[in-house]
C-alpha positions in Angstrom: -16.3 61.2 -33.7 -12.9 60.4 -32.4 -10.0 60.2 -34.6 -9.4 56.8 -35.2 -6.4 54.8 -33.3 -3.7 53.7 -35.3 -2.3 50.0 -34.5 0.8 48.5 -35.5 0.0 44.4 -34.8 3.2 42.5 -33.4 2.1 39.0 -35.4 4.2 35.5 -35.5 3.6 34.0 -39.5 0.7 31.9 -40.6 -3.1 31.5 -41.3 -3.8 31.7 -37.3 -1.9 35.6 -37.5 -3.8 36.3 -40.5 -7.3 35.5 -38.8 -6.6 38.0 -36.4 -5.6 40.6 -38.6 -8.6 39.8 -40.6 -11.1 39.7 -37.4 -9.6 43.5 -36.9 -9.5 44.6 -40.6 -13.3 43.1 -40.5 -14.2 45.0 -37.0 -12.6 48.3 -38.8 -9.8 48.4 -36.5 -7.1 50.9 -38.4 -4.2 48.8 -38.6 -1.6 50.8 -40.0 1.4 48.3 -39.9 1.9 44.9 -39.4 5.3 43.1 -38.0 5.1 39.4 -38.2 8.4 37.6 -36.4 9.6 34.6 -37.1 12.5 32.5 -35.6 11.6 29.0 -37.5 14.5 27.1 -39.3 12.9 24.2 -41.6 10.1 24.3 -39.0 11.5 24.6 -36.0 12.3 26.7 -33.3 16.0 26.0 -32.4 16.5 28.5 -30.4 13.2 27.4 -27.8 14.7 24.7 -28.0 18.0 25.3 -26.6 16.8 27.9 -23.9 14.0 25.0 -22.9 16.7 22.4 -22.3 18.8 24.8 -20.3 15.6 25.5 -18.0 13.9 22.3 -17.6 16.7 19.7 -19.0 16.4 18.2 -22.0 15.4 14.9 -20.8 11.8 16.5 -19.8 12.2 18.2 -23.5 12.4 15.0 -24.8 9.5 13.8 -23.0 7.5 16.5 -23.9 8.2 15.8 -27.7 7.3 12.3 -27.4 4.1 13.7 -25.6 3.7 15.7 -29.1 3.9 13.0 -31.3 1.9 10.6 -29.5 -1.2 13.4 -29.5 -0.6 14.5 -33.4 -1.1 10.4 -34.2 -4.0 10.6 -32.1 -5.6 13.8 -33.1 -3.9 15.1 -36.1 -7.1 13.9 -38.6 -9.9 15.3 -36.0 -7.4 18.3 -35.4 -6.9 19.2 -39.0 -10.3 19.5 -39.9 -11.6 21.8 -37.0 -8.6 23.9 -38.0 -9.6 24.0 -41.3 -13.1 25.3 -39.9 -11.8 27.9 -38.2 -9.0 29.0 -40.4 -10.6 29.2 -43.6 -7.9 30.3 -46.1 -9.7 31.5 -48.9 -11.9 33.1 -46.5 -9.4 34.8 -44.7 -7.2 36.1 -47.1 -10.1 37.8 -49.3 -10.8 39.7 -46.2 -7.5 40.8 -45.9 -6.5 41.9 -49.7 -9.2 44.1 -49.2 -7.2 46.5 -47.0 -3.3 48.3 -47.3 -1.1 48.6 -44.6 2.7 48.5 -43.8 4.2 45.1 -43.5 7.5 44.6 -41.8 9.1 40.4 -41.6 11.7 40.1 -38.7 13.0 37.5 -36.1 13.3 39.4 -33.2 10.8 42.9 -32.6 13.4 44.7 -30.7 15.8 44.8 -33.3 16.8 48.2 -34.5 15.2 47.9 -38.3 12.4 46.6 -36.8 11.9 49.6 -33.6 12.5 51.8 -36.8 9.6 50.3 -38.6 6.7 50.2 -36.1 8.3 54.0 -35.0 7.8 55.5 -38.5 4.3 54.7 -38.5 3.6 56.4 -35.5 1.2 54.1 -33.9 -1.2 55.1 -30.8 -1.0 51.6 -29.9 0.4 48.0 -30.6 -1.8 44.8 -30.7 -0.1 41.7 -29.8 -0.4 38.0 -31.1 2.5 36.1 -30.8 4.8 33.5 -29.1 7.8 35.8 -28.7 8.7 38.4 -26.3 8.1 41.5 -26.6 10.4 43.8 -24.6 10.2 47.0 -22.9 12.0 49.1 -25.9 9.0 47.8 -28.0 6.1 48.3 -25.2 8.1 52.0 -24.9 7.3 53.2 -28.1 3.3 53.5 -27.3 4.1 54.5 -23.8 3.1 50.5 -23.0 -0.4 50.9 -24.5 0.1 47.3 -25.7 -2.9 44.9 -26.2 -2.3 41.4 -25.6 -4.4 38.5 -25.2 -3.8 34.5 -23.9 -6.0 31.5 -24.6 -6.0 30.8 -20.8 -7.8 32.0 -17.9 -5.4 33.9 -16.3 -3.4 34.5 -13.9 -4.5 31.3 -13.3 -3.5 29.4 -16.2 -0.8 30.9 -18.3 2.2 29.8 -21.2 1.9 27.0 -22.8 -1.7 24.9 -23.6 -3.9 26.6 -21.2 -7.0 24.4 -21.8 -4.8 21.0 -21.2 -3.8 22.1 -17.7 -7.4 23.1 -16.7 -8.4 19.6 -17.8 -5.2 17.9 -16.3 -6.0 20.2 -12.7 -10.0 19.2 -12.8 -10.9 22.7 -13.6 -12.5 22.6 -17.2 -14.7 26.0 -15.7 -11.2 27.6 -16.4 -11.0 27.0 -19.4 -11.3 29.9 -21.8 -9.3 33.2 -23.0 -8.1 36.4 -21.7 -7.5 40.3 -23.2 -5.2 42.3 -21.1 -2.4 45.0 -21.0 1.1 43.6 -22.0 3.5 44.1 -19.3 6.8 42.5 -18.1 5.5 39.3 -17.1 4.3 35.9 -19.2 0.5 36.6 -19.6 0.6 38.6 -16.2 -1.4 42.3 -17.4 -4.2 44.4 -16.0 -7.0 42.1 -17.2 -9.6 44.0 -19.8 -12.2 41.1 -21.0 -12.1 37.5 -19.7 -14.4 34.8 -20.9 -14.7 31.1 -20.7 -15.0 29.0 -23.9 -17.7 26.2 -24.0 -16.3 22.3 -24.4 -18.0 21.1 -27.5 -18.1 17.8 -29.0 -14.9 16.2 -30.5 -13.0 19.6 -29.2 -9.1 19.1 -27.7 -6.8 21.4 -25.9 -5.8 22.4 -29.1 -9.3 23.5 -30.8 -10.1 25.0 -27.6 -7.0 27.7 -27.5 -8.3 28.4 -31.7 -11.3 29.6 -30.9 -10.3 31.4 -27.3 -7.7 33.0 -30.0 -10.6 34.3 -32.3 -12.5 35.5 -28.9 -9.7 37.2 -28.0 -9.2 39.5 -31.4 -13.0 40.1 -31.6 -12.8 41.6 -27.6 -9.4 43.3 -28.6 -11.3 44.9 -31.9 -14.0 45.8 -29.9 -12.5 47.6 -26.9 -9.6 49.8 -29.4 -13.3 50.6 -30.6 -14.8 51.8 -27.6 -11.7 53.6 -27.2 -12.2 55.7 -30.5 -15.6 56.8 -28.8 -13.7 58.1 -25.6 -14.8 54.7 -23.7 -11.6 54.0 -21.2 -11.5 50.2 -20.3 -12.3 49.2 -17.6 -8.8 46.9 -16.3 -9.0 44.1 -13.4 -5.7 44.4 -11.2 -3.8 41.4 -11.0 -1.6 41.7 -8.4 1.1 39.1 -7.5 1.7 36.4 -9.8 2.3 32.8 -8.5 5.3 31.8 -11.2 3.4 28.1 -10.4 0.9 29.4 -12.8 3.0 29.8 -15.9 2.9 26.4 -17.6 4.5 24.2 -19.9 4.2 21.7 -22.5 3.1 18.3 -21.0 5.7 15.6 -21.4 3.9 12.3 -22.6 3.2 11.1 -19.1 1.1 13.5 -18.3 -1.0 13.4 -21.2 -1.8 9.9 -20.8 -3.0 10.2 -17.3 -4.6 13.1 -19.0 -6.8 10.4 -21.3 -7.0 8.5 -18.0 -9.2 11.0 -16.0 -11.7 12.2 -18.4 -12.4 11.5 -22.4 -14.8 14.9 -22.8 -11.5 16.5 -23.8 -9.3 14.9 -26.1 
């Protein structure tokens, strides 16, 4: 038998970063370290902010806010007990206390301390869940043997709320989730496992990227797996990348015409 791969996970904070790391503890993935970023001030991300407004003007910010608000009145009650579903606390972290491994908190993973870290634990490889960037002094340290993953369909659908702009572009057959090789680009890697996620009843954009997320660490799981046995994935080139693809967060405007054209999706 192969010797076993040793992973360092690039996490952000919370219960939906600790399922993955459980899914990959439970698939006996050796994790070795774990870095989880976080850039939050009393909740919020002041610093997406800013760089949003500079980019798409923060009257569409605005708009997309409102467009946040208005869904969370609507779907916040529905939302919250799917999540729970999915995201079982208890469950998750009983999983997780069962295994040791180095842990690492940061706001940024190309900071020195934080290079330092994920170096002295010599990883073969890093696995990557997160909302921030992760640059090419990070991806360098494994030679970019970087596993990441996007609940989208890409190249097709990627950023922000993947499902929602399938729905919103009357392609629900694109809805589902995506493992690939981290690269340069937003969601743009050699593709290794695509798969679509079925629309159940009372699901929304939002339930819809959970479980692509929990598709994507079991398929990330099992291909470092296949690895260990001397299986190389097999990777899809993607090619050119239109930047149309790379999405954002709908303002309120379009989700209401969003509620307008179908109701399967909420």
């Amino acid at each position: 038998m192969n010797k076993p791969i040793r992973v360092v996970c690039l996490f952000g904070t919370g219960i939906i970063f600790d399922k993955t790391l459980s899914v990959l503890l439970e698939k006996d993935v050796n994790v070795v370290g774990v870095v989880n970023a976080n850039k939050h001030q009393k909740g919020i991300d002041f610093s997406y902010l800013k760089i949003a407004g500079k980019k798409y003007g923060y009257w569409k910010v605005f708009l997309q806010i409102l467009g946040r608000i208005y869904y969370k009145i609507l779907n916040g009650k529905k939302d919250r007990e799917i999540f729970h579903q999915i995201y079982n606390s208890e469950e998750i972290h009983s999983i997780i206390e069962n295994y040791s491994f180095e842990t690492h908190q940061t706001d940024d993973y190309g900071k020195p301390e934080t290079l330092e870290f994920i170096k002295s634990l010599e990883p073969d490889l890093l696995l990557v869940h997160t909302g921030y960037w992760v640059g090419k002094k990070v991806r360098d340290l494994v030679n970019g043997k970087v596993i990441g993953g996007h609940p989208g369909i890409t190249p097709d659908y990627r950023g922000v709320h993947s499902p929602f702009w399938a729905v919103f572009n009357e392609e629900p057959e694109k809805i589902g989730y995506t493992v690939f090789w981290l690269d340069s680009g937003v969601d743009t890697g050699d593709i290794l496992h695509q798969e679509r996620v079925s629309v159940e009843r009372g699901d929304s954009y939002f339930t819809l990227s959970w479980k692509g997320m929990v598709g994507i660490a079991e398929n990330q799981a099992r291909i470092i797996k296949e690895m260990e046995k001397g299986l190389e994935p097999k990777a899809r080139k993607v090619g050119e990348v239109d930047e149309k693809t790379n999405y954002n967060h709908p303002t309120i405007f379009q989700y209401l015409k969003y509620r307008r054209m179908q109701k399967e999706v909420r």
